[in-house]
C-alpha positions in Angstrom: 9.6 26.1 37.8 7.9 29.5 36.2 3.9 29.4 37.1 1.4 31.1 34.9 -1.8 31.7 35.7 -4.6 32.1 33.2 -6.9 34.8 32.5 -10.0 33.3 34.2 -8.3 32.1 37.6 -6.3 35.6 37.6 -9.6 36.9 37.1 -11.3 34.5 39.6 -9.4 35.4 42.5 -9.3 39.5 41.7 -13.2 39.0 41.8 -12.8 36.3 44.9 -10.3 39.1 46.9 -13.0 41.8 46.1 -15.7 40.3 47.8 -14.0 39.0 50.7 -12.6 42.1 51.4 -16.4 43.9 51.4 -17.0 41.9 54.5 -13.1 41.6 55.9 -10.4 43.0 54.5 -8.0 41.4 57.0 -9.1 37.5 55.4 -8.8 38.8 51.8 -5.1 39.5 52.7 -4.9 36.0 54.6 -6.5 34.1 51.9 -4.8 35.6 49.1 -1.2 35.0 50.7 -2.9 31.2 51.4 -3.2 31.0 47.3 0.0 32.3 46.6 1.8 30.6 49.4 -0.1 27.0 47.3 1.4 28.9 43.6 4.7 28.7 44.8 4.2 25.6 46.0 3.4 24.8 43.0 6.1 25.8 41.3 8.6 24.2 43.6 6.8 20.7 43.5 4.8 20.3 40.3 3.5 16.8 41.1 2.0 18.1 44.5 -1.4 17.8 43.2 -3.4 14.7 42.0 -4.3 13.6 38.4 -7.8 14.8 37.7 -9.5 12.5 35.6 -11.5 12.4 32.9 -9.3 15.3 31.9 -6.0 14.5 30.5 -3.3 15.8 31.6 -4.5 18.2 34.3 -3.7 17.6 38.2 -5.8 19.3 41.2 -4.0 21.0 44.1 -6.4 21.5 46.9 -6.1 24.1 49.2 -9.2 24.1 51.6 -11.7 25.6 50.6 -9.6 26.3 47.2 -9.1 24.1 44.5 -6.6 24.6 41.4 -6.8 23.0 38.3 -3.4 22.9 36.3 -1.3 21.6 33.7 2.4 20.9 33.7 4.1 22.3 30.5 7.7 21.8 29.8 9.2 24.9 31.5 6.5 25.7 33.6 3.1 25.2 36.0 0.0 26.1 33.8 -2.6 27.5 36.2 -5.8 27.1 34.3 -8.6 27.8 37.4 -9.0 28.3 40.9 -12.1 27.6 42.6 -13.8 27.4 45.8 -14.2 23.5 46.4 -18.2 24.4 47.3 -18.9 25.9 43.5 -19.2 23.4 40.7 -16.5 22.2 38.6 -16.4 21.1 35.3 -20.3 21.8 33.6 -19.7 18.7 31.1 -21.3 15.3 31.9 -19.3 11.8 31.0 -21.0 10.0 28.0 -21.9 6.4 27.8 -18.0 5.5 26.8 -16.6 7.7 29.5 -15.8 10.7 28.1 -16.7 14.0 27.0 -18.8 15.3 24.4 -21.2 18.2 23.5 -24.3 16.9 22.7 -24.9 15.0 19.3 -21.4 13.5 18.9 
């Protein structure tokens, strides 16, 4: 299956390689095969990764210490972030009837 990778996680791990590479350029080249090794994985075997709840219709692929938030589409793997598993995820908090919603809905 085709994967496409969004503007922020393409932008995410050009900024991710970059500073790696200012302290070992040798690990930027291993992590970045790591990620792309897990993309085509993805691609191969779309329900790899877990449903991540509260958000519907996404699945998380973890590969330590990255994780990948994504979306299956008809013809193809929707890459929508990649993240170190130390940084925050999601910014939103769940309401009192278990969902989303910015403040004073």
């Amino acid at each position: 299956m085709k994967v496409i990778i969004s503007k922020n996680a393409a932008d995410y791990l050009r900024r991710e390689r970059a500073y790696i590479a200012e302290h070992d350029p040798r690990a930027a080249e291993s992590v970045m095969r790591q990620i792309q090794a897990a993309i085509r994985t993805l691609g191969a075997y779309p329900n790899a990764g877990v449903a991540a709840l509260p958000l519907a219709g996404r699945r998380r692929f973890v590969v330590a210490p990255y994780v990948t938030d994504y979306s299956i589409m008809e013809h193809a793997v929707h890459i929508v972030a990649v993240r170190h598993g130390r940084q925050n995820g999601t910014s939103m908090e769940i309401d009192g009837d278990g969902d989303f919603e910015a403040d004073g809905e």
